[in-house]
Every structure is written in structure tokens, then in C-alpha cells.
N, C-alpha and C positions, 0 to 999 in steps of 0.2 A: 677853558679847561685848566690851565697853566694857575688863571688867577685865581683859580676856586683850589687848586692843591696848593698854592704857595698862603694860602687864606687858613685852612686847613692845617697845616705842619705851623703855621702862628699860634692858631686858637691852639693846639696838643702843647706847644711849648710854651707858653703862658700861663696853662693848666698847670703842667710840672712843677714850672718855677714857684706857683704860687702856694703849690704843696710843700714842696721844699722849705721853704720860708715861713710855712706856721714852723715846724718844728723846731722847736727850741732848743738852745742847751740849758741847763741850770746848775751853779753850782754857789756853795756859799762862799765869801769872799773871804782869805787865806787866815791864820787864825794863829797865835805865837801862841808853842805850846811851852812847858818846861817841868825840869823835877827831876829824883833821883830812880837809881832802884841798886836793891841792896844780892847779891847770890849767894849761893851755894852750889859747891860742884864734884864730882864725882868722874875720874879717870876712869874712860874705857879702852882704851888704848892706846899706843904711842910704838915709834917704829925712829932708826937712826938712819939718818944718809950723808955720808960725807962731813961728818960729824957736828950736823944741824939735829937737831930732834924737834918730834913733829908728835903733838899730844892730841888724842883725843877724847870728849867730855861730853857730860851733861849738866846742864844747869840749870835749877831753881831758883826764879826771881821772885821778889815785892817790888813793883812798881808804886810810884808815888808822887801827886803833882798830875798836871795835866790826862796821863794817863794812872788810872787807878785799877790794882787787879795783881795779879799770878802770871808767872812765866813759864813753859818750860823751855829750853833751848837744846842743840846739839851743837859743839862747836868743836872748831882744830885751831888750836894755836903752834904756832911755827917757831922754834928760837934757833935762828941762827948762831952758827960760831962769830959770824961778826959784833956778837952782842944786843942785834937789836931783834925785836919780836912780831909777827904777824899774825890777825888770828880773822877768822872769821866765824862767823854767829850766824845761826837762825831761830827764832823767837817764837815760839805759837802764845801768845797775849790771850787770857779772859778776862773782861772786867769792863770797865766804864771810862768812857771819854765823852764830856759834856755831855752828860746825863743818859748815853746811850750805851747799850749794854749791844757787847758782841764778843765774838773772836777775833784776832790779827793775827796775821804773820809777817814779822819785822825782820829784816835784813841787817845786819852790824858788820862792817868791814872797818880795821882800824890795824893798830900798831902802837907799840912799844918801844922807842928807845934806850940805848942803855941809859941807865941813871934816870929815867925819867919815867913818867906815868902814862897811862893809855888817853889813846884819844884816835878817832874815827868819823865816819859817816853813818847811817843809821837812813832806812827807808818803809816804807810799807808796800809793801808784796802784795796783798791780798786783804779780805775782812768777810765777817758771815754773822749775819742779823743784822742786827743796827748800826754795825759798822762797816755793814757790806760797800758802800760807796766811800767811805774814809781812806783818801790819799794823804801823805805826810811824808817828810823828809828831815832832818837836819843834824844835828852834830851830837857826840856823844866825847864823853872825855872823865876820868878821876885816875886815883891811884890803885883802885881793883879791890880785892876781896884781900879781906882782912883789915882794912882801913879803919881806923877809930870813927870818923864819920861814915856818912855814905860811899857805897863802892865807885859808882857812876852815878854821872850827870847828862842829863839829855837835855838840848833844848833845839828846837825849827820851829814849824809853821807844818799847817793841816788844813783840809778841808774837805766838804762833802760834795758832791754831785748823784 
């Protein structure tokens, strides 16, 4: 009896495993992306504390480069009285990344110091249609709006699953 249930809880676990093991993961292998994108913004509020000011905004992008399309954003950028600046972003992206059309929502966390220009991290949040599975990550950096060239520069790595 012993041998026939210890026979038994083998064959069940065997089964398992062997289900377990078809399924796969699939994902395409990581992918440099890069390019600029140019805004436009629009104060909706701002508020003072300890005599730091604290702005907030919406912004209209053209992305360009790796990812192609329209942005809107909502963002709060921070200036300290110590001179240097904080901002954070969130992106809802339409448009086209290697050949696939969707939506994204892009994260941008970065800073300003004084005298100097912006530069941050940049992630993907989310995606919907074709871009429903597009993860990506990496760096973002320029002198901002108003710039004779491009405002921002983006460049990482992406990929599908």
C-alpha cells in the first residue's frame, strides 16, 4: 500500500513538473533605443514653501528617433533655494516604436543643477495595443525648452515579451 501511494504522489509530481516546463517565457532580446523630443508647457499651478517653489504643468511632446509620435505629460518641477532643481514627469506616448503602433506611459525622474542642464532616468510604466508588452528603460538629458536645438535627448534599451 505504502508503495503504490509513494508510486502515485511520483507519477502526480512528474505530471506537474513536466507542465510546468512546457511553458515558456518569450521575450525579444534588449534593443538600444535613442532620439530627441522637443515640448511645450503650460503652468497650472505652483505653490511656495520655505522659500523653494514648487511648479506645476502640462506638456506637449514630438518624440523623434527610436520612439516616433505625440506626448502629453503632467509634471511638477521643484527649485530649490539652494539653486538646484527637481522635476518629475509622466508621459501618456501615441505613436510608433519599431513598426508597432500603441500607447505608453513613460516615467521621467531627473534634475537640474545650477548652471547646468537637465538630465534623469526615464522608464515605461505601462503600454496598450502593440505596445502592450514594450518594457524600456534608460537615460534622458539636454538643456530643456527653449533650446536652439532639441529640448531632450533620450537613449536605453527596450524590449518585448
Amino acid at each position: 500500500m505504502r508503495k503504490m501511494l509513494s508510486a502515485t504522489l511520483l507519477i502526480c509530481t512528474a505530471a506537474l513538473l513536466s507542465t510546468l516546463l512546457i511553458v515558456a517565457v518569450h521575450a525579444t532580446p534588449p534593443e538600444d533605443v535613442s532620439g530627441y523630443f522637443d515640448y511645450t508647457f503650460e503652468v497650472t499651478g505652483s505653490r511656495e514653501a520655505d522659500g523653494n517653489l514648487f511648479i506645476y504643468a502640462k506638456e506637449w511632446e514630438v518624440w523623434v528617433g527610436s520612439f516616433q509620435g505625440t506626448a502629453e505629460s503632467v509634471f511638477r518641477v521643484e527649485m530649490f533655494s539652494a539653486g538646484f532643481w527637481n522635476v518629475w514627469l509622466r508621459s501618456t506616448f501615441v505613436g510608433w516604436v519599431n513598426g508597432e503602433y500603441g500607447e505608453l506611459t513613460i516615467q521621467l525622474v531627473g534634475k537640474k543643477p545650477a548652471g547646468e542642464g537637465w538630465y534623469g532616468h526615464w522608464v515605461i510604466l505601462s503600454g496598450t495595443g502593440d505596445l502592450a508588452n514594450l518594457h524600456g528603460q534608460g537615460t534622458w538629458w539636454g538643456p530643456g525648452f527653449g533650446a536652439a536645438g532639441p529640448d531632450i535627448f533620450y537613449a536605453g534599451n527596450m524590449h518585448f515579451n
